[in-house]
Every structure is written in structure tokens, then in C-alpha cells.
PDB file of N, CA, C and O in Angstrom:
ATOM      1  N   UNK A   1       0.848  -1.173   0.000  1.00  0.00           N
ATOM      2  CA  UNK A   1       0.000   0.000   0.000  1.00  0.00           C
ATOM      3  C   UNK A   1       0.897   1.241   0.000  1.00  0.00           C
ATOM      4  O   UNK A   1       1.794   1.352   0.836  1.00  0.00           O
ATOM      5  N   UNK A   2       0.597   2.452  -1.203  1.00  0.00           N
ATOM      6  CA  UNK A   2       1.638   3.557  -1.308  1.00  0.00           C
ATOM      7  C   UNK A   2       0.149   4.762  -0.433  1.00  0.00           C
ATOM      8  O   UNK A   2      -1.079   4.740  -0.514  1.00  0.00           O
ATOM      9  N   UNK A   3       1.141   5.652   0.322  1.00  0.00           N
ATOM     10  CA  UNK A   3       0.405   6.405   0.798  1.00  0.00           C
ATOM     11  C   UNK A   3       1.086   8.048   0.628  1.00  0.00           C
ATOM     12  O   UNK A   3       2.264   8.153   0.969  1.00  0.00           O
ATOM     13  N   UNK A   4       0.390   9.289   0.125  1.00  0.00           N
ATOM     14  CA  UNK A   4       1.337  10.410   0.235  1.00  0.00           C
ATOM     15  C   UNK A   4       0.814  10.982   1.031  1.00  0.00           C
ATOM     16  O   UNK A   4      -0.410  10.902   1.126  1.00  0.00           O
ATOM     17  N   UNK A   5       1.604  11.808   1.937  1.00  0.00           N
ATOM     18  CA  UNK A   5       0.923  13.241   3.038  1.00  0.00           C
ATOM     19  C   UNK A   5       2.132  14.503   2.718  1.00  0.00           C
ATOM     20  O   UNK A   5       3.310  14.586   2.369  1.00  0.00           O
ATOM     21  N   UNK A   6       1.097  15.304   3.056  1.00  0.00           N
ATOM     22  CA  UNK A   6       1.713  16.929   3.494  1.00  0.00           C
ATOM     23  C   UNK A   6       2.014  16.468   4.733  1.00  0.00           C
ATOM     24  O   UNK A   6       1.227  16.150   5.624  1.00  0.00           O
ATOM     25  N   UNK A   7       3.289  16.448   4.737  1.00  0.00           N
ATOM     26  CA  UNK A   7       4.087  16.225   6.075  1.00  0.00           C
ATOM     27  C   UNK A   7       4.164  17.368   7.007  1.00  0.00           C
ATOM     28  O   UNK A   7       4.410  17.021   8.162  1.00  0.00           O
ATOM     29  N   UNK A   8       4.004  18.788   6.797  1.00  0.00           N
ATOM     30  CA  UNK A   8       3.906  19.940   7.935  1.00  0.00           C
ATOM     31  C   UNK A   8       2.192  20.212   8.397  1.00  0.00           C
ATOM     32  O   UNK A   8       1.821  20.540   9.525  1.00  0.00           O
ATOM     33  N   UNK A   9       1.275  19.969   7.156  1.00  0.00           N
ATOM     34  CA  UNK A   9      -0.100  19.908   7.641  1.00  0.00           C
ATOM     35  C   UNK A   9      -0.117  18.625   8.478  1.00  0.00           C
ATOM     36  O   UNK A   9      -0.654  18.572   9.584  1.00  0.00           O
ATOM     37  N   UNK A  10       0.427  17.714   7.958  1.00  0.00           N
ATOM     38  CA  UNK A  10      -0.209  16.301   8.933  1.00  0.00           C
ATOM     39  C   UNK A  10      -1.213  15.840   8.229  1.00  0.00           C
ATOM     40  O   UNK A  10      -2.204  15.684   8.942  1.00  0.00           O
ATOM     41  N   UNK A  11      -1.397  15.525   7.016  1.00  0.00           N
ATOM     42  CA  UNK A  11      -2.795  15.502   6.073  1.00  0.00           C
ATOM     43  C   UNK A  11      -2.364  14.291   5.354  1.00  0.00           C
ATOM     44  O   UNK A  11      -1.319  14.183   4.713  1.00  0.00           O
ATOM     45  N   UNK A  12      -3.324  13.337   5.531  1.00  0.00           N
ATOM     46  CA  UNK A  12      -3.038  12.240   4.534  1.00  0.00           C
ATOM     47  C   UNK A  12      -3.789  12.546   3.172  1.00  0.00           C
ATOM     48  O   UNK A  12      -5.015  12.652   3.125  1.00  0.00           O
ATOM     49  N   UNK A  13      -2.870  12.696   1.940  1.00  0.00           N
ATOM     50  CA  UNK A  13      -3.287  13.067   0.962  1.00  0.00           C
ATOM     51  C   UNK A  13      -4.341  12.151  -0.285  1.00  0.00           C
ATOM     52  O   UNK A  13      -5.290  12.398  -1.028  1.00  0.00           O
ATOM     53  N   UNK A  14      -3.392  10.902   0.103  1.00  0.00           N
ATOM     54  CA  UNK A  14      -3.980   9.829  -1.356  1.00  0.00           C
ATOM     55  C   UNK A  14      -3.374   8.522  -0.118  1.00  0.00           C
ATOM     56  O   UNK A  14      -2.518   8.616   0.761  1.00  0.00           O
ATOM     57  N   UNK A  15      -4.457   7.080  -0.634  1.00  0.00           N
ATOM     58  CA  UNK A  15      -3.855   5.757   0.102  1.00  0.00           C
ATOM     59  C   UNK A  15      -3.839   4.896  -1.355  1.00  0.00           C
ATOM     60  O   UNK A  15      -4.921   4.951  -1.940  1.00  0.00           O
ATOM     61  N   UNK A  16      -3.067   4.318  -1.854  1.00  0.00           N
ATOM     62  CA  UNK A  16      -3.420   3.767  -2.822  1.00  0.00           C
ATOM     63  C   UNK A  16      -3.935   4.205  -4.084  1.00  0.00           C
ATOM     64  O   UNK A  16      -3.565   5.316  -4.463  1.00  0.00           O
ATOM     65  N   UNK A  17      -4.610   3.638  -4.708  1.00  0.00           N
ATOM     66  CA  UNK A  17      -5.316   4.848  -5.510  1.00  0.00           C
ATOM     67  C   UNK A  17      -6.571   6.126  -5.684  1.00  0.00           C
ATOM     68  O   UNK A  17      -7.135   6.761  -6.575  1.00  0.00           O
ATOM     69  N   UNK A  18      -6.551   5.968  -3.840  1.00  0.00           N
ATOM     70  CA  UNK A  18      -7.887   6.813  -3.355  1.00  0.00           C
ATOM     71  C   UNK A  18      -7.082   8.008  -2.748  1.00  0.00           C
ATOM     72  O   UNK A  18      -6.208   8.033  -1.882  1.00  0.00           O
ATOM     73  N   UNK A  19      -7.762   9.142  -3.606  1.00  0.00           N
ATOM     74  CA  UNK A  19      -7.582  10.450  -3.105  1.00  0.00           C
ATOM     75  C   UNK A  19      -8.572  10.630  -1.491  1.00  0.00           C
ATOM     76  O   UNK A  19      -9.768  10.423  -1.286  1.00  0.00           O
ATOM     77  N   UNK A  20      -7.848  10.934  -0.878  1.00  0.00           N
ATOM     78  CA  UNK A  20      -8.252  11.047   0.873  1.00  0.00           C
ATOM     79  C   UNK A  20      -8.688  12.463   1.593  1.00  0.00           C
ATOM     80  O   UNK A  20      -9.271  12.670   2.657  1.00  0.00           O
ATOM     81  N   UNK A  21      -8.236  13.246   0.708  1.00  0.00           N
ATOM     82  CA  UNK A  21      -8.241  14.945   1.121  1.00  0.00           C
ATOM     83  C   UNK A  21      -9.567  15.151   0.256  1.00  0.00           C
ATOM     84  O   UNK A  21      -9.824  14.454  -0.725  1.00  0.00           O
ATOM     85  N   UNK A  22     -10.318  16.104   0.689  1.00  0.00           N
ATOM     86  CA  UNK A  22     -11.268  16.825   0.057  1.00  0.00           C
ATOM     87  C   UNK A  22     -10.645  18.043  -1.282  1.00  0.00           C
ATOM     88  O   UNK A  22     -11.351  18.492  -2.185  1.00  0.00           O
ATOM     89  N   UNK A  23      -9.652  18.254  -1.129  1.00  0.00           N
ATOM     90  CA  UNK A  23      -8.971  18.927  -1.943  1.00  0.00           C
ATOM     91  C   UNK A  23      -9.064  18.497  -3.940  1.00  0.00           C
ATOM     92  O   UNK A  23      -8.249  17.783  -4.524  1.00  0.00           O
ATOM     93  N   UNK A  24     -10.132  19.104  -4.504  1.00  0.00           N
ATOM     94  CA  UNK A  24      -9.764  18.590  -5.626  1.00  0.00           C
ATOM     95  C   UNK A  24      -8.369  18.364  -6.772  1.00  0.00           C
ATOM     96  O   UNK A  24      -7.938  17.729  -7.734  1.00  0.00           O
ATOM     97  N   UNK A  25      -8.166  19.218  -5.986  1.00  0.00           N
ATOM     98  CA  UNK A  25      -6.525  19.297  -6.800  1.00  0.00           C
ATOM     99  C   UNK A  25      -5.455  18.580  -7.077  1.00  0.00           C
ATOM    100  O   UNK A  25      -4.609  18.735  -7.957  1.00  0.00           O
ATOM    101  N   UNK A  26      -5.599  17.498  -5.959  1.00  0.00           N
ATOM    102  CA  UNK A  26      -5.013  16.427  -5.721  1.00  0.00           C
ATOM    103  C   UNK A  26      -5.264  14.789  -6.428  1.00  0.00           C
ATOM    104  O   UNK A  26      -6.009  13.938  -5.942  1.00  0.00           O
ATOM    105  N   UNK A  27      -4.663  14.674  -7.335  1.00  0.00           N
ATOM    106  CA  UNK A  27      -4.735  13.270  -7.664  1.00  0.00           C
ATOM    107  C   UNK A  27      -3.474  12.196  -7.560  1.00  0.00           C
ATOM    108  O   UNK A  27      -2.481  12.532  -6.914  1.00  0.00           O
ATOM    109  N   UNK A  28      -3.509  11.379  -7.968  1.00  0.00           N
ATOM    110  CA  UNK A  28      -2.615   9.912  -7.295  1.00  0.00           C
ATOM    111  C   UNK A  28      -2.418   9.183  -8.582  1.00  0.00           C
ATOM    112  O   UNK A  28      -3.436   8.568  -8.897  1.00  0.00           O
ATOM    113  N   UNK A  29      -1.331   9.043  -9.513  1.00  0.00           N
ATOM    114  CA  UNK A  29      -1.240   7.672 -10.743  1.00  0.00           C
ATOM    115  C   UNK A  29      -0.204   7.178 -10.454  1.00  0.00           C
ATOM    116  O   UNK A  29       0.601   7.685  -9.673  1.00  0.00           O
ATOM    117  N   UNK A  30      -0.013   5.760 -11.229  1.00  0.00           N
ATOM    118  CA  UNK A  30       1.001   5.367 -11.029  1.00  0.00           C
ATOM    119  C   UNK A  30       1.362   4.190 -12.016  1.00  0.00           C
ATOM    120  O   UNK A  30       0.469   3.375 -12.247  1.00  0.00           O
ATOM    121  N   UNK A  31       2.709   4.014 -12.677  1.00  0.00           N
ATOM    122  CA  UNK A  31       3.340   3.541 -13.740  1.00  0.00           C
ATOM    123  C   UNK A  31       2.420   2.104 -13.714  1.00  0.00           C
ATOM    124  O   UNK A  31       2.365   1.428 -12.687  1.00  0.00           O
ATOM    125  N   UNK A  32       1.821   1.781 -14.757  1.00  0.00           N
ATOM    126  CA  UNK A  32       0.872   0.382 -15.248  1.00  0.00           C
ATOM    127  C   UNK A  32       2.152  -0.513 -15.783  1.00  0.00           C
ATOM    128  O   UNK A  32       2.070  -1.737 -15.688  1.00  0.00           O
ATOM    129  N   UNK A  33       3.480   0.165 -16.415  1.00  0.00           N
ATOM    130  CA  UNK A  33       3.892  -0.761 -17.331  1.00  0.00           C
ATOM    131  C   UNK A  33       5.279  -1.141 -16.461  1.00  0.00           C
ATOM    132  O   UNK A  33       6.206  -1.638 -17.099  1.00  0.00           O
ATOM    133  N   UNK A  34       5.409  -0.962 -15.300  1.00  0.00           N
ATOM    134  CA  UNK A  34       6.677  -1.087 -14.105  1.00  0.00           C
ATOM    135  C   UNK A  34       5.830  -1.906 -12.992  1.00  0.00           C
ATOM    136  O   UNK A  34       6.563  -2.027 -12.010  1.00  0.00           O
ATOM    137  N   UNK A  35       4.446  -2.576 -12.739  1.00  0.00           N
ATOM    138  CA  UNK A  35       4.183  -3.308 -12.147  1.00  0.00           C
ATOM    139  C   UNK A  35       3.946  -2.587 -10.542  1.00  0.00           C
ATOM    140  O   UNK A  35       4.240  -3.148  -9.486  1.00  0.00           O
ATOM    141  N   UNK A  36       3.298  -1.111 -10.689  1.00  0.00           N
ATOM    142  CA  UNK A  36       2.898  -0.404  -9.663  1.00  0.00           C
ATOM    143  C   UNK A  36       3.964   0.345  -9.083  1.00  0.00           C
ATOM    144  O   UNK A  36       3.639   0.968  -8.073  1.00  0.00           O
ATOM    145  N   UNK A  37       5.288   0.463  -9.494  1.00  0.00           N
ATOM    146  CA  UNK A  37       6.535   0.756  -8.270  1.00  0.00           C
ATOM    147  C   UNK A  37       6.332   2.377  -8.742  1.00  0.00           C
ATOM    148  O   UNK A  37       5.938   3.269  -7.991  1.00  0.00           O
ATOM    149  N   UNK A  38       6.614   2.497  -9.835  1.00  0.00           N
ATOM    150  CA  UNK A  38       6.477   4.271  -9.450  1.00  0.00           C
ATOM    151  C   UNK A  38       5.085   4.965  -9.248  1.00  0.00           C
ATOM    152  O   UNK A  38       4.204   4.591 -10.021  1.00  0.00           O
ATOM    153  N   UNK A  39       4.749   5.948  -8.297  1.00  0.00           N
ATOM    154  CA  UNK A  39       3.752   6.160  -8.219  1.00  0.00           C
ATOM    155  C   UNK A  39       3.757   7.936  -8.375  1.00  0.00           C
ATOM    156  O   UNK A  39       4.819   8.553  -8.298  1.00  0.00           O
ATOM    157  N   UNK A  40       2.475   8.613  -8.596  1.00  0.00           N
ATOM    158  CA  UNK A  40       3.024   9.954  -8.804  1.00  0.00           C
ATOM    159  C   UNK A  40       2.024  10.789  -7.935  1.00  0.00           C
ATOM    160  O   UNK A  40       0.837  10.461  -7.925  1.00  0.00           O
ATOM    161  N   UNK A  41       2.495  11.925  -7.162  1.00  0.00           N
ATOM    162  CA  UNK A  41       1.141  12.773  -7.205  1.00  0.00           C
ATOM    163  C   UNK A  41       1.124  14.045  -7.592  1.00  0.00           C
ATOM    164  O   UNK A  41       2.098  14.774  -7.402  1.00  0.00           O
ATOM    165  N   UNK A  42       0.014  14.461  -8.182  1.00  0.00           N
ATOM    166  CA  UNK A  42      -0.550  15.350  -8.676  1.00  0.00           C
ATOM    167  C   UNK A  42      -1.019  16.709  -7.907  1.00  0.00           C
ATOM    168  O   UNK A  42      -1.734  16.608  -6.911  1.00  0.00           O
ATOM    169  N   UNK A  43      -0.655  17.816  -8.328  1.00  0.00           N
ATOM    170  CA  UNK A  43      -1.300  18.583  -7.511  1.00  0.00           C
ATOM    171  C   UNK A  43      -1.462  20.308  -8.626  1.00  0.00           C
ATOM    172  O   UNK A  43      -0.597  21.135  -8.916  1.00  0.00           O
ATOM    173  N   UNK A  44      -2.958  20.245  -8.974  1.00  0.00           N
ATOM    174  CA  UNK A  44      -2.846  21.150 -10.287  1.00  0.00           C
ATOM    175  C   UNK A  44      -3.454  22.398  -9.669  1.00  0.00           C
ATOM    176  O   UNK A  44      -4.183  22.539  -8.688  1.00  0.00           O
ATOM    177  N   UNK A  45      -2.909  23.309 -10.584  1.00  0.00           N
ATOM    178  CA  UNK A  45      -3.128  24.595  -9.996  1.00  0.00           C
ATOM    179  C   UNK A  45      -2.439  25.140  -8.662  1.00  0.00           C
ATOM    180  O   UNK A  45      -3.034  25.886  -7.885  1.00  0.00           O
ATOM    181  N   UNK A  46      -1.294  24.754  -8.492  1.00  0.00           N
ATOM    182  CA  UNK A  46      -0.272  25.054  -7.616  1.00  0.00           C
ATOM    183  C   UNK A  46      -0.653  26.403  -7.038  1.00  0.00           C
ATOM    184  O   UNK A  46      -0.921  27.371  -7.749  1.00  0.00           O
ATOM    185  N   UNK A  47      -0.663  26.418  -5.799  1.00  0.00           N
ATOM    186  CA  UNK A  47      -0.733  27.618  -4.730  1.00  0.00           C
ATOM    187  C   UNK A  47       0.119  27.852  -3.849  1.00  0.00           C
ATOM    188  O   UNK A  47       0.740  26.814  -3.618  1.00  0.00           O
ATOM    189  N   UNK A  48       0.552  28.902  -3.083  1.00  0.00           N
ATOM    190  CA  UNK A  48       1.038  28.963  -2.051  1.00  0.00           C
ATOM    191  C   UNK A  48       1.037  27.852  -0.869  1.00  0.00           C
ATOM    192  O   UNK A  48       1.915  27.152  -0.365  1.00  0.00           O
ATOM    193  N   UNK A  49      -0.120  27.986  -0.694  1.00  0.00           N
ATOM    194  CA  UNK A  49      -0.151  27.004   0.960  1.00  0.00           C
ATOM    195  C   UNK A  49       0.344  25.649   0.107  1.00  0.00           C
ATOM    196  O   UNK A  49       1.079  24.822   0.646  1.00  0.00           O
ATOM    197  N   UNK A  50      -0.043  25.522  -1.032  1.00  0.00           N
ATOM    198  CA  UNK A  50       0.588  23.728  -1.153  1.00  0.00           C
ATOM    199  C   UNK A  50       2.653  23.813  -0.907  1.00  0.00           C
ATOM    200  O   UNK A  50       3.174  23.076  -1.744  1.00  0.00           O
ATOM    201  N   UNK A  51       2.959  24.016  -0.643  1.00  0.00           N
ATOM    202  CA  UNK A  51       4.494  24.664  -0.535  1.00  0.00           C
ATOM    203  C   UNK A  51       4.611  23.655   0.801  1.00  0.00           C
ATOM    204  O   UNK A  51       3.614  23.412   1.482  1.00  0.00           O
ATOM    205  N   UNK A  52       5.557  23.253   1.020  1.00  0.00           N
ATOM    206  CA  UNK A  52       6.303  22.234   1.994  1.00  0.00           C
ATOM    207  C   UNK A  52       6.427  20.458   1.393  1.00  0.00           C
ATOM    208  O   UNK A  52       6.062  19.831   0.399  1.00  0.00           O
ATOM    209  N   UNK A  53       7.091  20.205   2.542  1.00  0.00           N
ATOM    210  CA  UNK A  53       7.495  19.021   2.474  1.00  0.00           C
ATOM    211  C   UNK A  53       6.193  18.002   1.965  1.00  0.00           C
ATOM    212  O   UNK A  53       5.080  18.528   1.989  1.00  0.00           O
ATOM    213  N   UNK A  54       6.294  16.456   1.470  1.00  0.00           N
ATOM    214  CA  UNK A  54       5.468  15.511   1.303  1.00  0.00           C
ATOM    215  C   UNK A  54       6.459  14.697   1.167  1.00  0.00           C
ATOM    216  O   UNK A  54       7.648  14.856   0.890  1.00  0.00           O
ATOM    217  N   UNK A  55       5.478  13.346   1.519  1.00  0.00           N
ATOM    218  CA  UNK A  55       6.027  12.130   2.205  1.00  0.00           C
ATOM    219  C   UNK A  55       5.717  11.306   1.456  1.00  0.00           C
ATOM    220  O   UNK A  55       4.618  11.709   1.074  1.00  0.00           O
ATOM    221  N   UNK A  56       6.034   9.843   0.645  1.00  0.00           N
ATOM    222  CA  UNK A  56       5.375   9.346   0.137  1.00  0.00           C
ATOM    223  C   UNK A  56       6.019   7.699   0.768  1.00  0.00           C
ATOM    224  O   UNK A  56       7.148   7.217   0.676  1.00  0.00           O
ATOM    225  N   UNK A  57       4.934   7.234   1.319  1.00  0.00           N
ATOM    226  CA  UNK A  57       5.525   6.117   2.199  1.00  0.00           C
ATOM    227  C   UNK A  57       4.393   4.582   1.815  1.00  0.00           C
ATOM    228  O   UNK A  57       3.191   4.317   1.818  1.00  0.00           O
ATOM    229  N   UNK A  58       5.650   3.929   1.530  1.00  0.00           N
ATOM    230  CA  UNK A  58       4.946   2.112   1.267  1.00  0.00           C
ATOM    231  C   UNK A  58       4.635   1.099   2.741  1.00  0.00           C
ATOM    232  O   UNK A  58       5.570   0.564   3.337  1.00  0.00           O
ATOM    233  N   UNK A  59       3.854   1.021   2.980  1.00  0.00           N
ATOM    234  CA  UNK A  59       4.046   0.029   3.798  1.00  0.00           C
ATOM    235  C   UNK A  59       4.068  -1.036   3.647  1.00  0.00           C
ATOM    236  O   UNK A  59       3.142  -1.665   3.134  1.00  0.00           O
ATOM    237  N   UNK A  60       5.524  -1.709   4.203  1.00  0.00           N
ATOM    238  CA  UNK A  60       5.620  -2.773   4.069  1.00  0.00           C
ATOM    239  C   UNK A  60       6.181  -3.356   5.782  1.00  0.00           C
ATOM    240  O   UNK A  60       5.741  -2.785   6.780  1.00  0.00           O
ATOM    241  N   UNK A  61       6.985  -4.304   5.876  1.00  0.00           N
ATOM    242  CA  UNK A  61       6.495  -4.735   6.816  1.00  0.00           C
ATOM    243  C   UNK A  61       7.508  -3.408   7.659  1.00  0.00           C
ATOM    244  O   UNK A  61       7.168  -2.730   8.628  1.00  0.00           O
ATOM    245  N   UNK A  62       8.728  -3.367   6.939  1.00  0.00           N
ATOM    246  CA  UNK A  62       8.783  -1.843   7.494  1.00  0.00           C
ATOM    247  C   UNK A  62       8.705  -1.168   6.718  1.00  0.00           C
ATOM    248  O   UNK A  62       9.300  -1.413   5.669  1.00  0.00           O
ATOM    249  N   UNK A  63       7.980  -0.063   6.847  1.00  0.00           N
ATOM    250  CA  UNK A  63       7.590   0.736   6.096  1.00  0.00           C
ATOM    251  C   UNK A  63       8.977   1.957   5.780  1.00  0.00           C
ATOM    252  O   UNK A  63       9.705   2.512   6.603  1.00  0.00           O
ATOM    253  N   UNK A  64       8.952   2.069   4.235  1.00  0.00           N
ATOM    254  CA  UNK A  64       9.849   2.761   3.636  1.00  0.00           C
ATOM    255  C   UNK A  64       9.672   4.291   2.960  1.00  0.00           C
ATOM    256  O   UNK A  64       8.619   4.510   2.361  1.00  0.00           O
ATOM    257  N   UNK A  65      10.388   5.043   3.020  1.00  0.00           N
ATOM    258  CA  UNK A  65       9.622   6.648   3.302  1.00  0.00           C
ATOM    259  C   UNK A  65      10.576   7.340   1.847  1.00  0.00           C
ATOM    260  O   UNK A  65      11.638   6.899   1.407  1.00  0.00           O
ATOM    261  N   UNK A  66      10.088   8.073   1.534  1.00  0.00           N
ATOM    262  CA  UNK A  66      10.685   8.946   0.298  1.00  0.00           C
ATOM    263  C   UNK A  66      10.161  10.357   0.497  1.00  0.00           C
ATOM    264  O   UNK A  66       8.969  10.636   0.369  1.00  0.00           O
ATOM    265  N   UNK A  67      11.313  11.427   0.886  1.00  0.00           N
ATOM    266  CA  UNK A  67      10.475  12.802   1.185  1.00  0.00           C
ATOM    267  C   UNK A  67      10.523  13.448  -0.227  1.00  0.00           C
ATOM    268  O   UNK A  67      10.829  12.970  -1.319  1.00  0.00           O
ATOM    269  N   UNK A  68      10.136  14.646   0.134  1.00  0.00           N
ATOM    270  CA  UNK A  68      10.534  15.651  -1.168  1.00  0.00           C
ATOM    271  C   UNK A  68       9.726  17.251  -0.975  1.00  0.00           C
ATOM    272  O   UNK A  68       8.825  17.473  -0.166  1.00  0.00           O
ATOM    273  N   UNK A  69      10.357  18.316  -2.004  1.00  0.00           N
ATOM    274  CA  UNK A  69      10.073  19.506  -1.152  1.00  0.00           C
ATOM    275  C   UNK A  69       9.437  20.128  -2.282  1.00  0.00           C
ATOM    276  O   UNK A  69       9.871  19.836  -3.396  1.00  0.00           O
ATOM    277  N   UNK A  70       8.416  20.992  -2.175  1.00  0.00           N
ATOM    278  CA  UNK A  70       7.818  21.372  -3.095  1.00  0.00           C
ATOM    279  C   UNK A  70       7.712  23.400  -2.441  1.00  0.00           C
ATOM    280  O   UNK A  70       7.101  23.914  -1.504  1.00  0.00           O
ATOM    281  N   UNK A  71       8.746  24.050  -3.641  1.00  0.00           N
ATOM    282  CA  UNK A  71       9.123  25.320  -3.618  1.00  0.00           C
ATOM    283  C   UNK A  71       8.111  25.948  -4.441  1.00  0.00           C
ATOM    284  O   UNK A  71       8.182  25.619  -5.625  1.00  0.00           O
ATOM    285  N   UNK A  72       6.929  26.990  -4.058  1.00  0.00           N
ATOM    286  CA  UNK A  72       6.290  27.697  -5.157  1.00  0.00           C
ATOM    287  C   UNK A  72       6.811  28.775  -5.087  1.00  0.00           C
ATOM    288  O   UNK A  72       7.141  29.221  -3.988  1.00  0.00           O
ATOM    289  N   UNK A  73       7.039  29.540  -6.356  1.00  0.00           N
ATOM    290  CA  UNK A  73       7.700  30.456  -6.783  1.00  0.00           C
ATOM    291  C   UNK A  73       6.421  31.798  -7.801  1.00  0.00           C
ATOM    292  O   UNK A  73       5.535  31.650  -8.642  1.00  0.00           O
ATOM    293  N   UNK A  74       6.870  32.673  -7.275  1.00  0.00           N
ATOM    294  CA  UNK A  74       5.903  33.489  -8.435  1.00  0.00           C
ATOM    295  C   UNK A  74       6.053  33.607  -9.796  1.00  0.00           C
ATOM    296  O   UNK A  74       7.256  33.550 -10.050  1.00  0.00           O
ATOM    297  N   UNK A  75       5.356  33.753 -10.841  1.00  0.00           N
ATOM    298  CA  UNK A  75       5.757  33.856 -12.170  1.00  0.00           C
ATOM    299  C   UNK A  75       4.839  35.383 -12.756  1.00  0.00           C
ATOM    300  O   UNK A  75       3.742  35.721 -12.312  1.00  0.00           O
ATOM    301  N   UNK A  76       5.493  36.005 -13.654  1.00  0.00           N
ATOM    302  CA  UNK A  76       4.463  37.214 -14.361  1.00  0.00           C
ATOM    303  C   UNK A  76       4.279  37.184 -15.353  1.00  0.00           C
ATOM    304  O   UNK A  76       5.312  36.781 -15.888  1.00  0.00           O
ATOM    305  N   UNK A  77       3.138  37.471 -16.455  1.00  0.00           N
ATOM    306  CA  UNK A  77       2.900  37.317 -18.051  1.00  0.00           C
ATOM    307  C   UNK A  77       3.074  38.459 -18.294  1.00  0.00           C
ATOM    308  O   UNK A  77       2.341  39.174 -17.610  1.00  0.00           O
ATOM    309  N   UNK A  78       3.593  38.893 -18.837  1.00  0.00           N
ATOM    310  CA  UNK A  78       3.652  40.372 -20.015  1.00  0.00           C
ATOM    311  C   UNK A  78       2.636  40.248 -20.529  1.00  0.00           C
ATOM    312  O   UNK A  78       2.327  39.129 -20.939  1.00  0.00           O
ATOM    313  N   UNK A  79       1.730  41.378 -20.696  1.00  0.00           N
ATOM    314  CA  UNK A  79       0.598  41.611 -21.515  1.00  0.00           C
ATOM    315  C   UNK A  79       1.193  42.276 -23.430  1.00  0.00           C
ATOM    316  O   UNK A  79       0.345  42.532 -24.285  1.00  0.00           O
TER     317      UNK A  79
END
């Protein structure tokens, strides 16, 4: 079972292939042709508050953890 959280909210995001947050923004896929090992998540329309750490952890019998940091940055369009 792959599970991701916002590790500074404390929010379990996705368990498997079930999105867990009320947050639509958030979705969960993962590689069909690698036999489930990579898994991805999604998070569209990037905002501020989504900014910090996430966790993406397998449980197994010990459970194995993969962090990662997600920096939002501002961008401007020229008219």
C-alpha cells in the first residue's frame, strides 16, 4: 500500500489509488507498465499554501519513506 501526506499539515493526501483529502486538486497515478513501483502525485493549480514538504511512504512490513520539497515560486505574463 503507497500512501502520500503533506508532512507539515499532517494531512493524509492519497492511500493507494484513493484520493483522501477533500482537496480537488489532488490526484494519485502510477506507472501500469513497471508493475505499480512508481507512483506519482498530482497537484494542479499550484498555490502557495501547497508549498512544503510531502512524504510518500509504502508500507511494508517496514515501512519505507521517500520525502521531497515542493518550492512555489511566483511567475508574471507580459501583456
Amino acid at each position: 500500500m503507497v500512501a502520500w501526506m503533506h508532512f507539515e499539515q499532517s494531512a493524509i493526501l492519497t492511500v493507494h489509488n484513493h484520493v483522501i483529502t477533500r482537496n480537488p486538486r489532488i490526484s494519485v497515478t502510477h506507472d501500469k507498465h513497471d508493475k505499480h513501483k512508481t507512483w506519482f502525485l498530482h497537484i494542479t493549480n499550484v498555490q502557495e499554501e501547497d508549498k512544503g514538504r510531502y512524504m510518500c511512504q509504502i508500507n511494508t512490513v517496514t515501512a519505507k519513506t521517500q520525502f521531497g520539497y515542493l518550492h512555489v515560486v511566483g511567475y508574471h505574463f507580459d501583456d
